[in-house]
VOGU-3710 file (C-alpha; in Angstrom, 3 decimals, decimal comma):
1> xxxxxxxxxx> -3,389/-4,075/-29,836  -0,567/-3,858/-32,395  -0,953/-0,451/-33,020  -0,640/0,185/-28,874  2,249/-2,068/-29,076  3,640/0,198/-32,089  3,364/3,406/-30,092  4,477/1,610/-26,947  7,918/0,723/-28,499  8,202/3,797/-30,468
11> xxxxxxxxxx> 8,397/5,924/-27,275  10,519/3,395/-25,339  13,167/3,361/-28,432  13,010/7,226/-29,473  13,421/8,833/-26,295  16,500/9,753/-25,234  15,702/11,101/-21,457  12,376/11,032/-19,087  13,063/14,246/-17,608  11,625/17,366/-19,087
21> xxxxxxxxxx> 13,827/20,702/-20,025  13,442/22,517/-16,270  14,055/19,644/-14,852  17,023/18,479/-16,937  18,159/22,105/-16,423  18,100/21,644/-12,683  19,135/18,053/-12,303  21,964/18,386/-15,137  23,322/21,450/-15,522  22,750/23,640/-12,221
31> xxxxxxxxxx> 22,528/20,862/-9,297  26,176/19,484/-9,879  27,350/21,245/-13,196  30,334/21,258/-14,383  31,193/24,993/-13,765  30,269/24,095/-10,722  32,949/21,590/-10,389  35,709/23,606/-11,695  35,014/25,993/-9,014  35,200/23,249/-6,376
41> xxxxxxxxxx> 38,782/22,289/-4,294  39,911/19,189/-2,940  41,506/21,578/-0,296  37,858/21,814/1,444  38,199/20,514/5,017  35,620/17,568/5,749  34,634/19,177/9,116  33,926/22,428/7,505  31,702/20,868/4,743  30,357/19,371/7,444
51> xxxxxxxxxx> 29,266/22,309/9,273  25,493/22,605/7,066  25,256/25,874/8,135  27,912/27,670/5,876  25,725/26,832/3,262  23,413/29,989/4,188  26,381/32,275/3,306  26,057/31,016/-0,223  22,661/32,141/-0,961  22,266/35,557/-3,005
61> xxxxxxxxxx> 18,304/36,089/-1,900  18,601/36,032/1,798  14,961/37,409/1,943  13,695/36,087/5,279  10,205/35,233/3,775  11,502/33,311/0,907  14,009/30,833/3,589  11,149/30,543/5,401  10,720/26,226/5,707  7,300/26,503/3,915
71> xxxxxxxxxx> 7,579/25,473/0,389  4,455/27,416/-0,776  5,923/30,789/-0,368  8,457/30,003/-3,142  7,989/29,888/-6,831  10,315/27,426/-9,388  12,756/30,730/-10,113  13,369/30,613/-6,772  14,644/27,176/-6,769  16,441/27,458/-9,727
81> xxxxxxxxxx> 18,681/30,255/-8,092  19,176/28,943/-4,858  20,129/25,743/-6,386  23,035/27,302/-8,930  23,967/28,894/-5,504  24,634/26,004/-3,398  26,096/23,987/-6,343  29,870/24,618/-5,206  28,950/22,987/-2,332  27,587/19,882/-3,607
91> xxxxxxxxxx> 30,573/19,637/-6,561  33,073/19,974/-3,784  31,354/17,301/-1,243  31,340/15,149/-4,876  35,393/15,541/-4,716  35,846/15,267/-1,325  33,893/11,715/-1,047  35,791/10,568/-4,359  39,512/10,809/-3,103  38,228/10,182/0,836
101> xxxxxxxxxx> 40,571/7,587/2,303  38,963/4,890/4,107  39,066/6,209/8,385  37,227/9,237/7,303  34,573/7,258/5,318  34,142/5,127/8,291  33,901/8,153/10,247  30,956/9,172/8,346  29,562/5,916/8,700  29,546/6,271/12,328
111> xxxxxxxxxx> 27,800/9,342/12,247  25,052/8,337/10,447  24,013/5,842/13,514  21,290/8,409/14,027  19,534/6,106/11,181  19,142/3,126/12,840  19,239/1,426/9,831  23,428/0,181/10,042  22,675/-2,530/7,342  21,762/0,288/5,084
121> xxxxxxxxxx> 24,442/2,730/5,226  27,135/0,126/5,356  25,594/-0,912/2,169  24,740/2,426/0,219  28,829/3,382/1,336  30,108/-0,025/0,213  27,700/0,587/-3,352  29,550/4,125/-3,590  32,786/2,974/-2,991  33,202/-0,039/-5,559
131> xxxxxxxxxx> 35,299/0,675/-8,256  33,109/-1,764/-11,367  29,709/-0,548/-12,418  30,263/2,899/-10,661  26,596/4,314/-12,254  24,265/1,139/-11,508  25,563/0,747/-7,933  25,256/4,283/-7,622  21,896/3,924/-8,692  20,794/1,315/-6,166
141> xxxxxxxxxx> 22,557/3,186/-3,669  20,615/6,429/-4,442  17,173/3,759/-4,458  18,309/3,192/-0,956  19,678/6,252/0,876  16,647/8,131/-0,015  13,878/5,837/1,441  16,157/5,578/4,149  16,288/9,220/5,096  13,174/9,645/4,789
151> xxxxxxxxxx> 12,641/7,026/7,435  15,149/8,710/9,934  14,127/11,782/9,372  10,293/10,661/10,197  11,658/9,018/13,504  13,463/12,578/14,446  10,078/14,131/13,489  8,288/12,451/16,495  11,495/12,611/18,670  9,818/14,452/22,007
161> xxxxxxxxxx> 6,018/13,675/21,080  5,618/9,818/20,223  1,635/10,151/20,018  1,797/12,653/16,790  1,455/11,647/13,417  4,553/11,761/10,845  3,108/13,427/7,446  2,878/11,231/4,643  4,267/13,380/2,174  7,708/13,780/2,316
171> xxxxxxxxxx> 7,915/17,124/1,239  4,888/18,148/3,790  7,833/15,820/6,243  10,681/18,336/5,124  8,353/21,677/5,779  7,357/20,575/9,425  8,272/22,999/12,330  9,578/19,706/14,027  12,584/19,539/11,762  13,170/23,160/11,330
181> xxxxxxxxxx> 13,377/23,466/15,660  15,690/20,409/15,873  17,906/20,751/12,637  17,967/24,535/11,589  17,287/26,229/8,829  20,131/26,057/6,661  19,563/21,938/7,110  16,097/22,232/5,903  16,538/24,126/3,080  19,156/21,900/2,051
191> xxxxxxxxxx> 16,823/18,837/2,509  14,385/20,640/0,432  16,236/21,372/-2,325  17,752/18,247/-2,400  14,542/16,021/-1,935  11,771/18,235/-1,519  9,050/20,231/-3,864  8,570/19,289/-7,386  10,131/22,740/-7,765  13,391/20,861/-6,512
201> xxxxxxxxxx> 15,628/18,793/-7,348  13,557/16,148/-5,887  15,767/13,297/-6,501  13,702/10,975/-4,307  10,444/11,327/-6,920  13,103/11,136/-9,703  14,607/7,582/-8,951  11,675/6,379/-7,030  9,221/7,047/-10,186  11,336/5,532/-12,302
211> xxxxxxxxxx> 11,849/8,610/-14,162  15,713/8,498/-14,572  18,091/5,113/-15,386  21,679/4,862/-14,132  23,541/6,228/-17,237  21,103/9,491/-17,044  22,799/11,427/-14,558  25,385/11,636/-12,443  24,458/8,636/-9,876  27,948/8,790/-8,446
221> xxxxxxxxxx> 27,792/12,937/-7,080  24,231/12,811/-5,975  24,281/9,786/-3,979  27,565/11,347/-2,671  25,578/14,092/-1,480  22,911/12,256/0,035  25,249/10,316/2,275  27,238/13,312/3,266  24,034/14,950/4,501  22,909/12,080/6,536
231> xxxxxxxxxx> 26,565/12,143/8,366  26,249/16,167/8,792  22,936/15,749/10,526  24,125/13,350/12,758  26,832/15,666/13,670  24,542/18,141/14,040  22,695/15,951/16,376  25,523/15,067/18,426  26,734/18,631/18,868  22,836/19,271/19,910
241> xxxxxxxxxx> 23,382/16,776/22,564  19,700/15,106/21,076  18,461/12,336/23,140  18,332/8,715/21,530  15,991/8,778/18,507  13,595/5,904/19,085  12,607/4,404/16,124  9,104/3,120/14,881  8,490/-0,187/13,759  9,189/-1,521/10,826
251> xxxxxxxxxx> 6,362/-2,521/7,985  5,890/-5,906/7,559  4,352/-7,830/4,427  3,143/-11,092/6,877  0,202/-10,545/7,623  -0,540/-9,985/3,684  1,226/-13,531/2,929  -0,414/-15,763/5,555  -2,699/-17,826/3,609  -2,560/-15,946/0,490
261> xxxxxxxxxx> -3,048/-18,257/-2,666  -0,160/-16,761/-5,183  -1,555/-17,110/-9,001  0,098/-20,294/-10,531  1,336/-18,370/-13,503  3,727/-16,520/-10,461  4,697/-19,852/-9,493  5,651/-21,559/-12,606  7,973/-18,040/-13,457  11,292/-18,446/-13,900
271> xxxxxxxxxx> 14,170/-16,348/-14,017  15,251/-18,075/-17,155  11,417/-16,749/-18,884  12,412/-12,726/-17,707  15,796/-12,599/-18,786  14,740/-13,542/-22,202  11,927/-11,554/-22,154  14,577/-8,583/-21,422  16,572/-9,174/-23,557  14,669/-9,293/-26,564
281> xxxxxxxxxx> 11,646/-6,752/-25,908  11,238/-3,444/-27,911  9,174/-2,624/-25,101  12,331/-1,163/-22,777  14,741/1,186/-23,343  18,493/-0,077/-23,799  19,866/1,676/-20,946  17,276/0,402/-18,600  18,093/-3,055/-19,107  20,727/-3,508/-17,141
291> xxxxxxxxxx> 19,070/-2,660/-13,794  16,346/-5,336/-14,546  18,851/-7,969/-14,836  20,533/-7,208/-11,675  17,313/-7,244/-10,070  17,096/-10,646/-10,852  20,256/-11,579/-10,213  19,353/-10,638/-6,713  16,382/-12,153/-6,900  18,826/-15,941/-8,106
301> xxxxxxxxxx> 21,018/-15,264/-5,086  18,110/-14,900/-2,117  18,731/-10,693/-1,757  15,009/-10,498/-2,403  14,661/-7,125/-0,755  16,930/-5,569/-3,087  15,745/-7,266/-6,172  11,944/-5,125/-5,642  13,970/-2,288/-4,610  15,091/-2,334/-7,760
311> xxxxxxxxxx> 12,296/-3,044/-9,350  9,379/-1,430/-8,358  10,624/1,994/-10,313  11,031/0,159/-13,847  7,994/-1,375/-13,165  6,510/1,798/-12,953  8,413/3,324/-16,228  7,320/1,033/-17,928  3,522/0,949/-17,200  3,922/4,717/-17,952
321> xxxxxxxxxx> 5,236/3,856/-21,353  2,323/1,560/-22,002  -0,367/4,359/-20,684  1,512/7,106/-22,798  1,093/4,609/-25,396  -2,633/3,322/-25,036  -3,647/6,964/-24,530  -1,892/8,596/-26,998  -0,254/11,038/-25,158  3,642/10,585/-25,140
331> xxxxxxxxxx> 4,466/13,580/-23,493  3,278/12,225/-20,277  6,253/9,802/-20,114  8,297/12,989/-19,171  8,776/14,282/-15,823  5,875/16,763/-14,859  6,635/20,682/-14,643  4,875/22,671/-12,021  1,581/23,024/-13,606  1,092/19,046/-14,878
341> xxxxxxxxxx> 0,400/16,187/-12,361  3,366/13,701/-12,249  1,966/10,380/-14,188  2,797/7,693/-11,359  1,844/4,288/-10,572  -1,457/5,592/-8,787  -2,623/7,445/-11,865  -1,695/4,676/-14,152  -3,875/2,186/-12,295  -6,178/4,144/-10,900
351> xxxxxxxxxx> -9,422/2,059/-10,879  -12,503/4,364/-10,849  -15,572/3,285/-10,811  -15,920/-0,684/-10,554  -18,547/-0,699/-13,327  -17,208/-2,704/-16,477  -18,572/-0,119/-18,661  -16,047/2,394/-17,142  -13,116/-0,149/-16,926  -9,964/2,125/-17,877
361> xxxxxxxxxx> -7,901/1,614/-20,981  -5,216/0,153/-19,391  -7,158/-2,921/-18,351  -8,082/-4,028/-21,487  -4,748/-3,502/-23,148  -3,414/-5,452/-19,551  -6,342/-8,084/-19,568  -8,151/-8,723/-16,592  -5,827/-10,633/-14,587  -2,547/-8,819/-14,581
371> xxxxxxxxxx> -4,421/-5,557/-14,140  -6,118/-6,697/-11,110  -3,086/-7,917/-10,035  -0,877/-4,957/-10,359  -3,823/-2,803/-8,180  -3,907/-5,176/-5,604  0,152/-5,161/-4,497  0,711/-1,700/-5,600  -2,676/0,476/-5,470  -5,595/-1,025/-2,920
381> xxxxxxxxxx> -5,765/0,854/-0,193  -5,482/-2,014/2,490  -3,112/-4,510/0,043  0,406/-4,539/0,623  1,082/-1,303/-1,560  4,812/-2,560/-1,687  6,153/0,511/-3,298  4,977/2,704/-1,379  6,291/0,999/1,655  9,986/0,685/0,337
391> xxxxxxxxxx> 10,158/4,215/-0,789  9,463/5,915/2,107  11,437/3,178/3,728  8,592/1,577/5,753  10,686/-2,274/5,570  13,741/-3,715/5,722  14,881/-5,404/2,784  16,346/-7,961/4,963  12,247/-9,405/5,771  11,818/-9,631/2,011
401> xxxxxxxxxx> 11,368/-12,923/1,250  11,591/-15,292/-1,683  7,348/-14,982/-2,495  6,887/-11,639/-2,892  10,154/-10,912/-5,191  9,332/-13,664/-7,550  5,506/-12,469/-7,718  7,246/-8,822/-8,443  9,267/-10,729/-11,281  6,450/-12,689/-12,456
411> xxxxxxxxxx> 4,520/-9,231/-13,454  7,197/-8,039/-14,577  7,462/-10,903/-17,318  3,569/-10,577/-17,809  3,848/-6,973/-18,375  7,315/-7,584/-21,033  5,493/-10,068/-22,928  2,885/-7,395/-23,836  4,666/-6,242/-26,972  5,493/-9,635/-27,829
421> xxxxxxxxxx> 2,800/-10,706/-30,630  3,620/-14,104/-30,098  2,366/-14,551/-26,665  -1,381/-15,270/-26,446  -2,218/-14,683/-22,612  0,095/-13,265/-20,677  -1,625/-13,643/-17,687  -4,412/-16,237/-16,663  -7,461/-15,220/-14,515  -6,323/-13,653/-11,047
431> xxxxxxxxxx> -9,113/-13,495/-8,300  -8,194/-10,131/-6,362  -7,426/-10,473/-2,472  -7,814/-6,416/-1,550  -10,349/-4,546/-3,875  -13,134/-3,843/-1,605  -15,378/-6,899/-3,060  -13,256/-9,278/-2,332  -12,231/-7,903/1,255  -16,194/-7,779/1,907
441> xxxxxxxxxx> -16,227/-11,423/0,346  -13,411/-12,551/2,226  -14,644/-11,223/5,692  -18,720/-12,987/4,803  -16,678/-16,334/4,598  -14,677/-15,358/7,703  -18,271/-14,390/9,632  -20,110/-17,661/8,795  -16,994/-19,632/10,158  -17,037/-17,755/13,192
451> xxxxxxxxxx> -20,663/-18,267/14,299  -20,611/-21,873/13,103  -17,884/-22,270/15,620  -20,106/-20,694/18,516  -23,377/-22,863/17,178  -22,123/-25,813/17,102  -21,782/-26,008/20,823  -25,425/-25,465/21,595  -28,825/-26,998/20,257  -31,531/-23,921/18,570
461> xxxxxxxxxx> -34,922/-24,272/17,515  -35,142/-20,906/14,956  -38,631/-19,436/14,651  -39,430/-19,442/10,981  -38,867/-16,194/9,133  -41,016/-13,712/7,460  -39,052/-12,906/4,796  -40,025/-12,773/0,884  -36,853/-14,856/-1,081  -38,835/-14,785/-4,029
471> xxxxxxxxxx> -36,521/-12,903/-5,888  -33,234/-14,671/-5,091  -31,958/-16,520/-7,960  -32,944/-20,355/-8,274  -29,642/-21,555/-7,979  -29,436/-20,316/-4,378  -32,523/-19,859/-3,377  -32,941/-23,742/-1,762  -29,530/-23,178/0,071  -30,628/-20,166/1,555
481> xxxxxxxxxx> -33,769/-21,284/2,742  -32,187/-24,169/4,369  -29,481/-22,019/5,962  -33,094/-19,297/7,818  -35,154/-22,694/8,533  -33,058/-25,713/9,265  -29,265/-24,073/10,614  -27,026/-26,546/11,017  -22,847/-26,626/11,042  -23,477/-28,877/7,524
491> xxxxxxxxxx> -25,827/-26,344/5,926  -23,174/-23,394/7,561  -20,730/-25,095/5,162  -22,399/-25,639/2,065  -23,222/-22,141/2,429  -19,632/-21,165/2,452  -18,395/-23,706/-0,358  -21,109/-21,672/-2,663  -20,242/-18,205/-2,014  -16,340/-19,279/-2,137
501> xxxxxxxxxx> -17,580/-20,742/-5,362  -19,490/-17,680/-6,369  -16,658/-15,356/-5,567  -13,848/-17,446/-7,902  -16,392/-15,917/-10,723  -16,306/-12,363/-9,726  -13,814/-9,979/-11,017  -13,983/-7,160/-8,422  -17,682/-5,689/-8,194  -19,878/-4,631/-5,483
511> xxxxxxxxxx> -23,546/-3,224/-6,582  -24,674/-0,926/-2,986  -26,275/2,150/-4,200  -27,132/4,796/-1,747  -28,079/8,559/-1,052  -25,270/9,660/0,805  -22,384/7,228/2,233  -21,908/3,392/1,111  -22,827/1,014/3,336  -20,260/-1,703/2,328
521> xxxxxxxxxx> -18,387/-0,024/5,405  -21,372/-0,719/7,828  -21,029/-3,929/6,755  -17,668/-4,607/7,372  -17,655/-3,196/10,554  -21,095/-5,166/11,692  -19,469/-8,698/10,559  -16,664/-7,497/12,497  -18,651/-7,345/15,100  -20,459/-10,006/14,800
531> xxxxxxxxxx> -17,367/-12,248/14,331  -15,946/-10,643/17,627  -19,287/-11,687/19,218  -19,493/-14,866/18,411  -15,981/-16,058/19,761  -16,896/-14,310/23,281  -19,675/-17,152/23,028  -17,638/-19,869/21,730  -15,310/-18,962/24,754  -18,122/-18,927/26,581
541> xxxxxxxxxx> -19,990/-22,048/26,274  -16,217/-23,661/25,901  -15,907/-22,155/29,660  -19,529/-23,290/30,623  -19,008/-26,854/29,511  -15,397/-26,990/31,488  -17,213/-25,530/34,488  -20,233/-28,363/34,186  -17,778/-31,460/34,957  -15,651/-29,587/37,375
551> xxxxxxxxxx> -16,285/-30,087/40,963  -14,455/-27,825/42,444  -16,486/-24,729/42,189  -18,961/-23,760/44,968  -22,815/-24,808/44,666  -23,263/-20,746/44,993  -21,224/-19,717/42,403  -22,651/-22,756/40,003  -26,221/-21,650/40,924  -25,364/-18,350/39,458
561> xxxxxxxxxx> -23,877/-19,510/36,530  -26,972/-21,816/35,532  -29,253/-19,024/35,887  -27,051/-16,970/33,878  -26,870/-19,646/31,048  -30,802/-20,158/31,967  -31,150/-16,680/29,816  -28,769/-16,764/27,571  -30,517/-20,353/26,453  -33,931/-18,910/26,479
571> xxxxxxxxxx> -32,811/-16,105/24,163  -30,808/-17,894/21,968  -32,987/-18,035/19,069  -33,589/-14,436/19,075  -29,338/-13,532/18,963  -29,533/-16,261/15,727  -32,460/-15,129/13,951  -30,590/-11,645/14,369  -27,249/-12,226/12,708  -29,338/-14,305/9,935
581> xxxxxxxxxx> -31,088/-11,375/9,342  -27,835/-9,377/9,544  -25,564/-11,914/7,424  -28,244/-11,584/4,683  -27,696/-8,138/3,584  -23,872/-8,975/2,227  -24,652/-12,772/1,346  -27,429/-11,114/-0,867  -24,540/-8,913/-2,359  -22,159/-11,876/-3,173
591> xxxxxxxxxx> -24,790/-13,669/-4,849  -25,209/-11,225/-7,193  -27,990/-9,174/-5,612  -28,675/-5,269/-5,518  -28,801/-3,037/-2,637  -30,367/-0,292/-3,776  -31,229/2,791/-1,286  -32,164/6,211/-2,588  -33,778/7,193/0,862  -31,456/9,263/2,937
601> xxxxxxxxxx> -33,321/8,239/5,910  -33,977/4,861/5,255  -29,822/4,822/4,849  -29,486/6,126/8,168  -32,270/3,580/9,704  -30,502/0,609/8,188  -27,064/1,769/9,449  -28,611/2,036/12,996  -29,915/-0,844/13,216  -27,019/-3,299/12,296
611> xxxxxxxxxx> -24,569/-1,039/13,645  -26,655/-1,052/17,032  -27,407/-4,534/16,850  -23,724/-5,903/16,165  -21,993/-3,533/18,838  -24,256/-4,975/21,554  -23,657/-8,478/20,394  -19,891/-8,154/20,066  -20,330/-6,666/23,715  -22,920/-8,236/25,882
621> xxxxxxxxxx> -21,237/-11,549/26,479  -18,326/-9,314/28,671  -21,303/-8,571/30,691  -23,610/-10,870/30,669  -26,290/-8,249/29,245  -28,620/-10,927/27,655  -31,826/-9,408/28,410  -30,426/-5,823/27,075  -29,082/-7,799/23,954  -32,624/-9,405/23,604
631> xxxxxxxxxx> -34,166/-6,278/23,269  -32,347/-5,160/20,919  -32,374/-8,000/18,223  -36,117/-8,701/18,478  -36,584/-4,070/17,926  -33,862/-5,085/14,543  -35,045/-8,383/13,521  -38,461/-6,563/12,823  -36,604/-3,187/11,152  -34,396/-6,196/8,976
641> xxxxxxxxxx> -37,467/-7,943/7,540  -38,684/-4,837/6,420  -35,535/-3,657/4,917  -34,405/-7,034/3,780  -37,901/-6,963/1,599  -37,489/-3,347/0,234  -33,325/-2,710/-0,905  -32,279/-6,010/-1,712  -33,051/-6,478/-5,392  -32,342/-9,199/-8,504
651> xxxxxxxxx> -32,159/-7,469/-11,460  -29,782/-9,317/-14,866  -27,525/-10,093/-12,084  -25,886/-12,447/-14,480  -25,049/-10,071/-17,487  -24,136/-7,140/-14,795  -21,943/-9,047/-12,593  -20,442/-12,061/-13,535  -16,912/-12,167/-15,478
//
């Protein structure tokens, strides 16, 4: 650990930039050098520098191939030229939005509408206009403009055809025939160099990535630039005489939040705790400080939005630190050239394979619980994934709220106090919401609530099973019994408290072993189904006991509705013996049991039969298709016996699985 720490600090103190030579050539020297700016004349007119397609005049290679939108065709000496070409332009829009009097900045404002994001611009032009910390608000206003514009430009991407599908890589956004028919080429290529390839410029990776601080570059021109361009597209656009762009709607974090139990080590954080702990760590460079204290600045006066913003990207830098550090390999804390992968936040915390054995180096340098915790709000596929979200501009700042900042701040202190030798545990045990375990744990609990909800409104005698739970383990094996023989809402629950129990004891691990595809999918989707089902018969029987003390409906219509519930009754113990059966694959799972298939058939048998089974039961109360439905669970109660006694295996399920 101290030796990590060692390296960690070493690379954080000794390095004096994060971008490598091309791209310091680029970004530095030939994007807005200072040649460049000797060259450029406050006698420009706005409208003219306005008017994106004089930049195509600039360009030496006019080759038709080469200005072609698609980014393959063109190799980094390409870039590099057309770049030094166009930088006149961007050192005189620099000047022109330095000594720009206040109408003509509002003018610009107004042209931007095309956003739809007002909030934003008059913030990223207030940020570029104050006259006290010129580089750090520069900085945020860079953070900002470019998640924005990538939003807009998204929106004008489906402008015409609403049902297509915006890419999710910007630069795959920037080469799209969409943009190149609406905006023109010269505005492409301009949007490419700008924020495009890794050949680029790409100042959105850059700031996003946490690659560059505020006193690296020159914060001031670029996010000059970037505001500029969003103003000449919307001229563009008006002169186009473009419809309204509709835009989509925004991300939200709620439905990530609702219930959510935040670790108590978040909530005891205070602000107090990570200003120290930035203050005195060897862990971040100098010049990065700063930005970490206005983030939580922010975060003290309620602009929680802006406070990740600002965040997320030094969270980032500095996990990269820590990998470059546990994996000896400081060279990766440098921007990537063409032929190296870029070391982000997915690579850093990329998870693998869930088996302990394989658990990556930066999870045991992290412990348990802040590593878990860092993959579930930035990696898991179906968590929150919060930076991704802002930095393709997905949310408004303005729905950040007050939980989700300080549990950003809270990591951040947990990952700080990592070189500090005198903290013993950072971070306390943190049971994950979104790897796949716990989403397949989470949606059991969900599927046991829901059919205890339909039971409990109607008496069932259940036929005793033929099933072999020899093998369970002991401390389950009464409670599961109970739950096939003697179902009850009491024994529903006591199943629940156990597996919630179970669960708290689990890190993040799922044991299903098949041929071809994993069937933890199948599952989900059947106790989706299955949960769907049963609160069409909760309604139902709700609807039938209404319509049994109403006298108002006809003795017809009633006669029909007995002999309707006549059926459903009779079959009853055949629809409960089925999701039993069903329920027992996963509740095998969270209690520690194997499901083991090397059979590609038997794989494809299994999936038929729940998959069948669950469809028809999520859709045969619509219908009243009871008999159909009866058919069908007694032909996969049989298949599920056999199954249930042939994959489902016990095997050191204590030393494999358990924390």
């Amino acid at each position: 650990m101290k030796e990590i720490v060692g390296r960690w600090c070493k690379i954080a103190e000794n390095t004096s930039t994060y971008l490598s030579r091309r791209v310091q050539d680029l970004v530095l020297k030939k994007g807005l050098a200072e040649t460049a700016s000797r060259d450029a004349s406050l006698k420009c007119d706005t409208d003219d520098l306005l008017d994106i397609s004089n930049v195509s005049s600039l360009l030496r290679n006019a080759d038709e191939n080469l200005l072609h939108p698609d980014p393959t065709q063109r190799n980094a000496e390409w870039y590099s030229q057309i770049i030094e070409d166009v930088a006149p332009f961007l050192a005189n829009v620099r000047m022109k939005m330095k000594a720009m009097p206040e109408e003509e900045l509002k003018g610009l404002m107004k042209l931007c509408a095309w956003m739809h994001q007002p909030k934003i611009i008059d913030l990223c032009f207030d940020l570029l206009t104050r006259k006290d910390e010129v580089a750090l608000n520069c900085h945020e206003c860079l953070l900002l403009i470019t998640a924005a514009l990538e939003r807009a430009l998204g929106n004008l991407f489906l402008h015409g055809d609403r049902n297509k599908k915006v890419p999710s890589l910007f630069r795959d956004l920037l080469a799209s025939q969409e943009l190149l028919v609406i905006l023109g080429i010269s505005q492409v290529i301009l949007l490419q160099l700008l924020l495009g390839s890794p050949l680029s410029l790409n100042l959105r990776n850059l700031i996003w990535h946490g690659f560059v601080g505020f006193l690296d570059w020159d914060t001031h021109g670029y996010a000059s630039v970037l505001l500029f361009v969003c103003a000449s597209i919307g001229r563009h656009l008006d002169g186009c005489l473009i419809n309204e762009i509709i835009p989509r709607r925004w991300a939200t974090f709620k439905q990530h939040q609702q219930g959510r139990k935040w670790p108590k080590w978040s909530e005891f954080m205070e602000e107090e705790m990570l200003v120290e702990a930035v203050s005195k760590t060897r862990g971040l460079p100098c010049s990065r400080k700063a930005i970490w204290l206005r983030a939580i600045k922010y975060h003290q006066e309620g602009s929680y939005g802006r406070c990740c913003a600002l965040m997320m990207p030094e969270i980032e830098h500095t996990l990269r630190l820590i990998y470059c550090a546990v994996n000896e390999c400081p060279a990766r804390a440098l921007t990537a050239e063409s032929v190296v992968h870029y070391t982000t936040l997915d690579v850093i915390l990329e998870c693998g394979n869930e088996d302990e054995s394989n658990k990556p180096r930066m999870a045991e340098f992290l412990g348990n619980g802040l590593f878990l915790a860092l993959l579930d709000i930035f990696v898991q596929t179906e968590g929150p994934r919060v930076r991704d979200r802002f930095s393709h501009g997905e949310c408004q700042l303005w729905d950040i709220d007050f939980q989700l900042s300080r549990h950003l701040l809270a990591l951040s202190a947990a990952i700080l106090w990592q070189a500090d030798e005198e903290k013993v545990s950072c971070a306390p045990h943190y049971s994950p919401d979104y790897t796949p375990a716990a989403l397949f744990h989470g949606e059991l609990i969900q599927t046991l609530q829901a059919i205890e909800h339909w039971l409990c409104l109607t008496i069932v005698d259940v036929d005793q099973p033929v099933i072999d739970l020899s093998a369970w383990p002991a401390q389950c094996l009464p409670l599961i019994s109970d739950w096939l023989h003697n179902w009850s809402t009491s024994v529903n629950q006591l199943l629940i408290n156990h597996l919630e129990e179970e669960n708290s004891r689990q890190i993040s691990h799922l044991v299903i072993k098949t041929h071809h595809c994993p069937l933890s999918a199948t599952w989900r989707r059947m106790m989706s189904q299955i949960v769907l089902g049963s609160q069409r018969l909760t309604a139902h029987y709700n609807e039938r006991n209404s319509s049994a003390s109403s006298t108002l409906s006809s003795w017809s219509l009633r006669s029909r509705q007995r002999s309707t519930h006549a059926r459903l009754d009779s079959y009853m113990c055949l629809f409960v013996r089925a999701v039993q059966l069903s329920l027992l694959f996963p509740i095998a799972v969270s209690c520690g049991g194997q499901v083991i298939v090397n059979h590609a058939p038997t794989v494809r048998r299994m999936k038929r039969n729940v998959t069948r089974w669950a469809d028809n039961f999520a859709s045969a109360s619509v219908n009243n298709r009871w008999v159909d439905l009866a058919e069908c669970a007694t032909e996969s109660i049989q298949s599920m016996e056999i199954l249930l006694a042939s994959v489902v295996v016990f095997v050191l399920q204590n030393s494999q699985i358990r924390s």
